[in-house]
C-alpha positions, 0 to 999 in steps of 0.5 A, a space after each residue: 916589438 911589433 904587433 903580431 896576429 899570430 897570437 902566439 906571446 899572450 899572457 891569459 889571466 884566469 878572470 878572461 879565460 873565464 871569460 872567453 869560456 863564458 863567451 864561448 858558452 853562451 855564443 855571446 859576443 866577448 866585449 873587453 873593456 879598460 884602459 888602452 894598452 892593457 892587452 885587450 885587442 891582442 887576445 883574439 888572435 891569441 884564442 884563435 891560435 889557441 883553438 886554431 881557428 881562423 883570425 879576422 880583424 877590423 879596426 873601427 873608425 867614425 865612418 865605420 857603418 854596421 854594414 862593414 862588417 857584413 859585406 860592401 857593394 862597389 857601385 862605381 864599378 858597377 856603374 862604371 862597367 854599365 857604360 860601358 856595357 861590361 856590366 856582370 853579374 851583381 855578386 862580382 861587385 860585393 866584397 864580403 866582410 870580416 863576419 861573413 867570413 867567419 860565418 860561411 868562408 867558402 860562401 864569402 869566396 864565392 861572394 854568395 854565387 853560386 856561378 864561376 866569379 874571381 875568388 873573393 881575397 880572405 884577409 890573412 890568408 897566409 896566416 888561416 891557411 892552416 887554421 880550421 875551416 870550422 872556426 874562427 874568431 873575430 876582433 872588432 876593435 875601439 868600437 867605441 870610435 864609432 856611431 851608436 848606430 853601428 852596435 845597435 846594427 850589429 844586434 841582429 846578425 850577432 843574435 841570429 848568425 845570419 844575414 842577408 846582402 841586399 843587392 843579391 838577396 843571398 842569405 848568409 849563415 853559419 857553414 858547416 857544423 864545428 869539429 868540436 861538438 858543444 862548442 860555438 863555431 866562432 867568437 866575436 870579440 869587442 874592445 872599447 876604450 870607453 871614449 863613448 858610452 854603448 847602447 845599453 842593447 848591446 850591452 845586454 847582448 855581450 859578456 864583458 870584461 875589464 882588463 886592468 894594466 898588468 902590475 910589475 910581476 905581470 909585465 915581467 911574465 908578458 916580456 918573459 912570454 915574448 922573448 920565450 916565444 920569438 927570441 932565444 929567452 929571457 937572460 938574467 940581465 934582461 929580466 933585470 932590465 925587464 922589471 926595472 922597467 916594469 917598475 917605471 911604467 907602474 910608478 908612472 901609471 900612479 903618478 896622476 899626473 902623467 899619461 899612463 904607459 901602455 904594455 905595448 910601450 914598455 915592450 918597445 922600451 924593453 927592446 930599444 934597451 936590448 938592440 941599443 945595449 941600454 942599462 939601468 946604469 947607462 947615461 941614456 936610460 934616464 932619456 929612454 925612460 922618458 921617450 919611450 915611456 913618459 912622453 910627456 911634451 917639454 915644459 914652457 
């Protein structure tokens, strides 16, 4: 099943419906912890379905900077453009970031002007058509992949709400008051998968949880969800299908030997069985087990 922003199919526990309450309370950023595949960089788009606000993402690498996520200046444009003498006004060169979107949209299309300049693109336009102008959540996913450098440099903006682009001076903060009253205009949501210890700074800045992998009644439940949502149901044959493998991704995780399967990979197992007409009793259900779940290499 692909991934979908919509954030419609998302099973909420009770422990990170608190948790994003608190989040939300506090107008603290939300950091997920746990293993990959336990559903944490699918939650945001869910609680911006949930409260219809608007859905923004970036996925961090090595050479992510802090600077990113607020805004990028197009220096070779700007140069290039300066030879040529068609140099513009410097708010044509800036492309805002994810935050800045989620801060102050209408600034963002304006690229912070206040003169007539092409429209900054919002990212998932189409899907934030609809969605309140008020709100928004943000998804900053495996923070962990980058430097510490970035978490430390995002302390300022997430602790103060605002922001200043150097190149133009223009200050960038929350827009307009949120709809509902009491409640923060936006939530910040970070995963990591611990492949890199974060600054203890950052941490005291953040309410943070740990998603542990679904047991074999949650993976029913998250299928179930799904099939719900974008297919006509659960049948009774699939949920047989659906919890044989939900047991086999569970024996897997325990088995230390081999790689833990994600909940993204029994999804895809439980819909190659469903368009290939595989069942628990086919010759193929064995060599599926092991391709779409296992994946370990050949033996020598």
């Amino acid at each position: 099943m692909p991934d979908r922003l919509d954030g419609r199919a998302y099973v909420l526990p009770d422990n990170l419906k608190l948790a994003v309450e608190v989040a939300y309370a506090t107008e603290r950023p939300l950091l997920l912890r746990g293993h990959p595949g336990s559903g944490k960089s699918s939650l945001a788009a869910h609680v911006a379905w949930l409260k219809s606000a608007r859905y923004y993402e970036l996925t961090v690498t090595s050479r992510t900077q802090a600077q990113d996520l607020l805004w990028s200046f197009d220096t070779v444009r700007r140069l290039a453009d300066a030879q040529l003498r068609e140099r513009r006004d410097d708010h044509a060169y800036v492309e805002p970031g994810v935050l800045w979107w989620a801060l102050d949209r209408d600034s963002a299309f304006r690229r912070g002007a206040d003169t007539d300049l092409p429209s900054a693109v919002e990212p998932n336009a189409e899907l934030n058509a609809d969605r309140s102008p008020a709100h928004a959540v943000v998804l900053i996913d495996e923070i962990d992949k980058a430097d510490p450098d970035l978490p430390n440099g995002l302390l300022a903006p997430f602790g103060s709400n605002h922001f200043t682009v150097t190149e133009t001076g223009v200050v960038v903060q929350v827009g307009d008051s949120p709809s509902t009253p009491g409640e923060s205009r936006h939530l910040i949501v970070v995963t990591t998968n611990e492949e890199r210890e974060l600054p203890q700074a950052f941490l005291r800045r953040c309410v943070v949880v740990w998603l542990e992998h679904p047991n074999v009644d949650g993976l029913v439940d998250i299928a179930r969800k799904h099939l719900n949502t974008y297919e006509n149901g659960m049948t009774a044959d699939e949920e047989t299908l659906a919890r044989a493998l939900a047991t086999a991704v569970v024996q897997a995780r325990e088995d230390k030997q081999n790689r833990p399967p994600s909940t993204a990979e029994f999804l895809d197992a439980l819909t190659a069985c469903r368009k290939l007409g595989i069942s628990t009793t086919s010759p193929a259900w064995r060599e599926l087990h092991d391709m779409a779940l296992i994946k370990q290499p050949r033996p020598s």
